[in-house]
N, C-alpha and C positions, 0 to 999 in steps of 0.2 A: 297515602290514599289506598283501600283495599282494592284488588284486583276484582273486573269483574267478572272475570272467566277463571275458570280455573281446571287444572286437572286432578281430578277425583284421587284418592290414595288409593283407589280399589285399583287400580291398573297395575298398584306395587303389591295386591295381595296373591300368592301362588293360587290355583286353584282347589288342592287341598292345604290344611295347615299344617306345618314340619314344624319340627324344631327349629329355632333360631340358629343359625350359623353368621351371625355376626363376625367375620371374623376381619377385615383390612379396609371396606369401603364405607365408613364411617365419614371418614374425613373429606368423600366426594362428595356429600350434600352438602359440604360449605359452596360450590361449585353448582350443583342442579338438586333435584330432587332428590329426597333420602333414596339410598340404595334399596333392595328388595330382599327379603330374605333369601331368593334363588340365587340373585346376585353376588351373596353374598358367600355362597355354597363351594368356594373353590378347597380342593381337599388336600392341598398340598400347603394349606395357609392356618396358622394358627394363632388364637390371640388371646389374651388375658386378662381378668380385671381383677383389681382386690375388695371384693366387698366385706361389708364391715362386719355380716356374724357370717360362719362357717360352718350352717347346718348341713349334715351328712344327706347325700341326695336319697330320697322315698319315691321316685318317679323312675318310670324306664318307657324307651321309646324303642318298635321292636319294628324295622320293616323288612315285609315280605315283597316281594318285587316285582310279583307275578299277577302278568296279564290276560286276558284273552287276546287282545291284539294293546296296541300304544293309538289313544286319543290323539285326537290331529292335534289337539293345543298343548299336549303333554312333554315336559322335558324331566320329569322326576328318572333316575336308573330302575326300570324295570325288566324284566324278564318275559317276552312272549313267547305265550304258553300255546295259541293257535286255538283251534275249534277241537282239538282231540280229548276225548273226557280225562278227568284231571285227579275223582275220588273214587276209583273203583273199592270193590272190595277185597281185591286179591293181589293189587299192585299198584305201586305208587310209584308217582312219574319221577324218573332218577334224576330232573335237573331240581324238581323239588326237597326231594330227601337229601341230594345232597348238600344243598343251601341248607335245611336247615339243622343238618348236623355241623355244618360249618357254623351255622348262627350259634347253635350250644357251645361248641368250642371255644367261640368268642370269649361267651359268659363268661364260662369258667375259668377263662384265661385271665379275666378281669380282677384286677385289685378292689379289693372292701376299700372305703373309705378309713375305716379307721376299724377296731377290733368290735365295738358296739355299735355297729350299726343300726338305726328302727328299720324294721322290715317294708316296704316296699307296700307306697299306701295308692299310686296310682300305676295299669299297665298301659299300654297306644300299640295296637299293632297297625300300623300305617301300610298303605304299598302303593302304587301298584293294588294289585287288590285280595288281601288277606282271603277273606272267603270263599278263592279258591285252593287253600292248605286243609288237607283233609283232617280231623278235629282231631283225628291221635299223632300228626307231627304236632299241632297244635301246642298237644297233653304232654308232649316231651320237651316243647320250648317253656310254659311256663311251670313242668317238674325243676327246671334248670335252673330257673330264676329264683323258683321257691327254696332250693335247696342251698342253693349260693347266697341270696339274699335276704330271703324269708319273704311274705303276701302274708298281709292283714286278713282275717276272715272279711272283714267288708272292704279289700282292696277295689275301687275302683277300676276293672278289664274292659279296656274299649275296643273294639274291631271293626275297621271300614270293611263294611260288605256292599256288593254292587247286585244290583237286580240280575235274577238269571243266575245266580251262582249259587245258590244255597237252596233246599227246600227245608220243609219243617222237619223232618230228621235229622239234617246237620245241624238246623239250629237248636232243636233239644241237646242235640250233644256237646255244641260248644256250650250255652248254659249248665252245662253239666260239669264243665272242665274250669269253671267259675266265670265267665266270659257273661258279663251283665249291663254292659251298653255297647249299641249297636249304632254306629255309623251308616246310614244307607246313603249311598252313592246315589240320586235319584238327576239331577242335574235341571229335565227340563221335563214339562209333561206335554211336550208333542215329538211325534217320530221323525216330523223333518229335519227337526232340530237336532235332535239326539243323532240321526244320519249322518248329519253336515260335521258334526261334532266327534264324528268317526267310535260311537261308543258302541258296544255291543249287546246293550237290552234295547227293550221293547216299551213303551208306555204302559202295555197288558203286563209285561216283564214288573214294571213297576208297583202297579196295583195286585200283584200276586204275593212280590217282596213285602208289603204293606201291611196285606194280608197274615201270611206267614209272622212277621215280627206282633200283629197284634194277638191271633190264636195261641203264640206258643208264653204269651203272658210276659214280654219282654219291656218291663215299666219306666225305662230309661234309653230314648230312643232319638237319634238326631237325622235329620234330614237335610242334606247338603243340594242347593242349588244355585246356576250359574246365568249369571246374566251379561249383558252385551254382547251375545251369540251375532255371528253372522246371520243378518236377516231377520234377527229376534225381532218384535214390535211390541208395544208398551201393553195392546191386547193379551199378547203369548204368555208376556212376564207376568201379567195381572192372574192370569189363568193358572199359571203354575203359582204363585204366591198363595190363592185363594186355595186351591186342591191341597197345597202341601197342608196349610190351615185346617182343613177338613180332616185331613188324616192322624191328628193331632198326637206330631211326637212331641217331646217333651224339649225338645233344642232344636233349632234350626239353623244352620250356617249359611252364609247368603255369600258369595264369590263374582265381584266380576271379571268379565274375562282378561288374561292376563298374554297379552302375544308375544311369545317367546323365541328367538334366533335359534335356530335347526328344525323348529317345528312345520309340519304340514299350513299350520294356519300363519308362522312366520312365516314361510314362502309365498302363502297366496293374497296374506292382509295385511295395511300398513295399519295400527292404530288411530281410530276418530274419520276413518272413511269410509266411507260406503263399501263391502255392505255392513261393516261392522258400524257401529253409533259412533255420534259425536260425544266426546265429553260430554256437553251439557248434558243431550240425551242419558248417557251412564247415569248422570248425576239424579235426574229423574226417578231412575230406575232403582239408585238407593233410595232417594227420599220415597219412594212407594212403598219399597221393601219397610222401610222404619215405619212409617205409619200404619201399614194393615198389618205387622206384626206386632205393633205395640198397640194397637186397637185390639187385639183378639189375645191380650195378655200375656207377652213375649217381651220379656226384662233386655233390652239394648247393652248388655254389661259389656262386649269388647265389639270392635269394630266390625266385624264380621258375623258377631257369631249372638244371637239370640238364645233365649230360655224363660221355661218356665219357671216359677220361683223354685228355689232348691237345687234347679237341674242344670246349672253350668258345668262347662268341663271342668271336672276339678286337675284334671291332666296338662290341659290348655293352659290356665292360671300359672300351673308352674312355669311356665313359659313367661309368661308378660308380667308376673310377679318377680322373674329373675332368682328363681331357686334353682339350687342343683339341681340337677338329674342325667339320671345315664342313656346312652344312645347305644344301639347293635343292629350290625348290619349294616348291608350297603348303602353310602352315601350318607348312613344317618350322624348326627351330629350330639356331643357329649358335652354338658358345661359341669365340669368338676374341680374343685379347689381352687376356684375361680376361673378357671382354662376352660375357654371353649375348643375343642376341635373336633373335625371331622374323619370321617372313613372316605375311603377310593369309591368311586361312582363305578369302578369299572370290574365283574368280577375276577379277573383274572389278579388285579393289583390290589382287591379285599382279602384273596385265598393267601396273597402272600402277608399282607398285613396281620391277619389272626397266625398265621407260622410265625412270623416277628414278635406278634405279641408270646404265645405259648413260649418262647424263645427269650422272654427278659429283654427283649431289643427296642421295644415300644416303650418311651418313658414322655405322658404329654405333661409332665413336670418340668422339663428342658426349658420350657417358653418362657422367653421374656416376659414383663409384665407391660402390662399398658400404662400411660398416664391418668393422671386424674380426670383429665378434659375427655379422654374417650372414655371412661367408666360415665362420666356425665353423660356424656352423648347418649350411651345405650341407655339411662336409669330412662331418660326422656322421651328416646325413642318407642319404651317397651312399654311405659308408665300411660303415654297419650294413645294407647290402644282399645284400651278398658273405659270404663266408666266413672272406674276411683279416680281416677286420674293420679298427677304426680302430687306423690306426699312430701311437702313442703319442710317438714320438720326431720323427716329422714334425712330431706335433701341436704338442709342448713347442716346438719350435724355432719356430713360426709363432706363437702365441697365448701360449705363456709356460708357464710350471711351474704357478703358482699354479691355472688353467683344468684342467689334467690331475687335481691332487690335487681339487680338486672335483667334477672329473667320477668320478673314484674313491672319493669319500666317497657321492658320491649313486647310484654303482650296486652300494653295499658289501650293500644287501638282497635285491640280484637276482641278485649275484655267490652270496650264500652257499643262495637259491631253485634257482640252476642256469641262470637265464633270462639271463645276460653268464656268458661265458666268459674268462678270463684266461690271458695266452698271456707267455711270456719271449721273449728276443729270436732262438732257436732255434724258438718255436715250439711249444715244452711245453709242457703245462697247469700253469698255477700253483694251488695246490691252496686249498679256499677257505679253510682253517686258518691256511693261509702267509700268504692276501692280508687276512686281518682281522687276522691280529700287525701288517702293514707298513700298513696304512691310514692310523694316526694319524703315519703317518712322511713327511713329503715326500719329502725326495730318497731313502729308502730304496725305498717305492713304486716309482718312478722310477727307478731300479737296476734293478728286479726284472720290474716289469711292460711289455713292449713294445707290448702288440696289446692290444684288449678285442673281443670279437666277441659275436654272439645267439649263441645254444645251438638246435640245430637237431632239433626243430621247435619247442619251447616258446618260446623267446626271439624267433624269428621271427616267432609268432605274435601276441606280448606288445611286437613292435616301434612298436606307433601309440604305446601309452603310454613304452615308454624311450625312443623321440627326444624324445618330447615333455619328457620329465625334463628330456634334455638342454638343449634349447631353456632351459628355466627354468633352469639353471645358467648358461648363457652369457649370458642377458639378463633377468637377473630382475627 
């Protein structure tokens, strides 16, 4: 019998989107709910899969660490930078220069994948908050990359920028430096919120950023906001839903809050109690988010994160698609030749890490490999994010027939609930009449069914407990 409460997976989504750091707590959602990717972020831990093609990574993820101050619900490693101006024109602040000559160093320190590389088709500069690096360290992190790895003339360059930090000068110049989607930090549109939330713009801060990214012609533009704030109400959320709608970027990221141990909000709020929402309440608060997004023609393609047609992260994708790509810099996280691992959160243990690399002493080739059962785990875990859902025929071909008809005997109650949806190899809905006659069928299933995906918003929502199924099917 399905559950009739449930905990939303948005509580297991970080507030912004990292890399994946999959790396050892896989095997605790056979036990509770999947682990979180912060969770999962420990950097002295590395893990492996062997997937089946071994295309050279075209993605890099680059983060800058620097704050105005650290958000009360924040645990990402940043650097606070304080209220002291940050871009002059005659001096740059030396904890930034020196980060990011240490970030070059990295690069360069870094092995090609193989001697033909394709050049480097998306960049992420993640932080903390990028748009305070003034646009010529910028011009020297991505001269780095481009010369080490090569940038497609239409590489996809994303950069999280936060209201208050840029005007239209800097942004002409990082558009200048190739720098063509813009992440805005915007969270909420009232200032109590944004207050409580310990962020350092303004709501006038916001509609300025707004302003700015629409006169300087910038056609690929995402707006990141957060909901289950303390004190939020389903009015506030509706308000910032409808404004972000008005302001019409081209992507939208929807976050709810995620309450984290050392943080300001981990000490003062226990999750699902006053003043933060209940569960259900969250659960509201996505299904609003789904519907006035998807009414006002914003594609639901990964769990968190909406678009216009055309305009999904193509940066992101690498992520939940499980392609290589490279990680630089603090804390961030690398999946190459099937090895994921990470960097030191701490910069004292990153400075000696890039000397070890420079040094031939860094080899993430060393790592054992994982089993089949955890490569399933993650295909599952990364697969029921998106909208494609898991591709059934990849799946048979990697793990076996026998792993597929199990996974379709144990989502046969959620299939005929609504919460997995069933897809043919076109793409169809396979209806749930059809898919309970072909259940008891191996290879007929398997004809029939190509894709299994959530059901948007219910399945989405009911996502902690169906990976977790999953989990218990692949490693019972």
């Amino acid at each position: 019998m399905l559950k009739s409460t449930f905990t939303p997976i948005l509580h297991t989504i970080p507030a912004k989107s990292r890399p994946p750091k999959l790396s050892r707590a896989i095997s605790n959602a056979l036990a509770q709910t999947p682990p979180t990717v912060r969770q999962n972020a420990s950097h002295n831990t590395t893990t492996t899969t062997n997937p089946t093609h071994k295309h050279p990574p075209t993605s890099a993820y680059l983060h800058l660490p620097f704050c105005r101050k650290r958000c009360h619900y924040c645990d990402f490693p940043i650097v606070a930078l304080g209220s002291s101006p940050t871009d002059t024109d005659d001096k740059d602040d030396p904890r930034i220069l020196n980060y990011i000559q240490l970030l070059c160093r990295e690069i360069q320190a870094t092995q090609s994948e193989s001697k033909h590389n394709p050049p480097l088709e998306t960049v992420f500069f993640g932080g903390g908050t990028p748009s305070l690096v003034p646009p010529r360290l910028v011009s020297s992190v991505l001269n780095t990359l481009g010369s080490k790895f090569g940038l497609r003339s239409d590489t996809e360059i994303s950069m999280e920028m936060d209201p208050g930090t840029f005007d239209t000068k800097k942004m002409k110049e990082l558009m200048e430096l190739g720098v063509n989607r813009v992440s805005l930090g915007v969270q909420a549109f009232q200032d109590d919120l944004l207050k409580a939330c310990g962020r350092a713009h303004s709501v006038k801060e916001v509609h300025e950023a707004i302003e700015i990214v629409g006169s300087c012609g910038v056609e690929n533009w995402s707006m990141d906001l957060i909901s289950s704030l303390p004190h939020q109400t389903s009015e506030m959320w509706e308000e910032s839903l409808m404004l972000a709608i008005e302001a019409r970027p081209t992507h939208v990221s929807v976050y709810d809050l995620q309450v984290e141990q050392g943080t300001k909000f981990g000490i003062l709020y226990t999750p699902g109690e006053f003043p933060l929402p209940s569960d259900n309440q969250s659960a509201d608060f996505y299904k609003l988010a789904s519907s006035m997004l998807s009414n006002a023609g914003y594609n639901h393609y990964e769990i968190s994160s909406y678009s216009k047609s055309s305009f999904e992260c193509k940066h992101n994708l690498t992520y939940w698609q499980s392609k290589h790509f490279y990680g630089f810099g603090l804390g961030s996280a690398s999946f190459l030749d099937g090895v994921r691992f990470s960097r030191p959160t701490k910069m004292k243990e990153y400075m000696g890490y890039v000397r070890n690399l420079e040094d031939g002493i860094v080899d993430y080739r060393e790592a054992s490999c994982s089993d089949a059962k955890d490569m399933a785990m993650e295909s599952v875990m990364l697969s029921f994010r998106t909208a494609r859902g898991l591709d059934l025929t990849s799946f048979k071909e990697t793990f076996g027939s026998s792993l597929v008809h199990s996974l379709c005997n144990a989502y046969s109650p959620y299939v005929e609930s609504g919460h997995v949806v069933c897809l043919d190899r076109h793409r169809r809905a396979v209806t749930k009449e059809q898919f309970c006659s072909l259940v008891s069928y191996e290879h007929e299933i398997e004809d029939t069914v190509a894709f299994i995906r959530l059901s948007d918003p219910d399945g989405f929502l009911l996502s902690n407990e169906l990976i977790t199924l999953a989990f218990r099917v692949i490693a019972p």
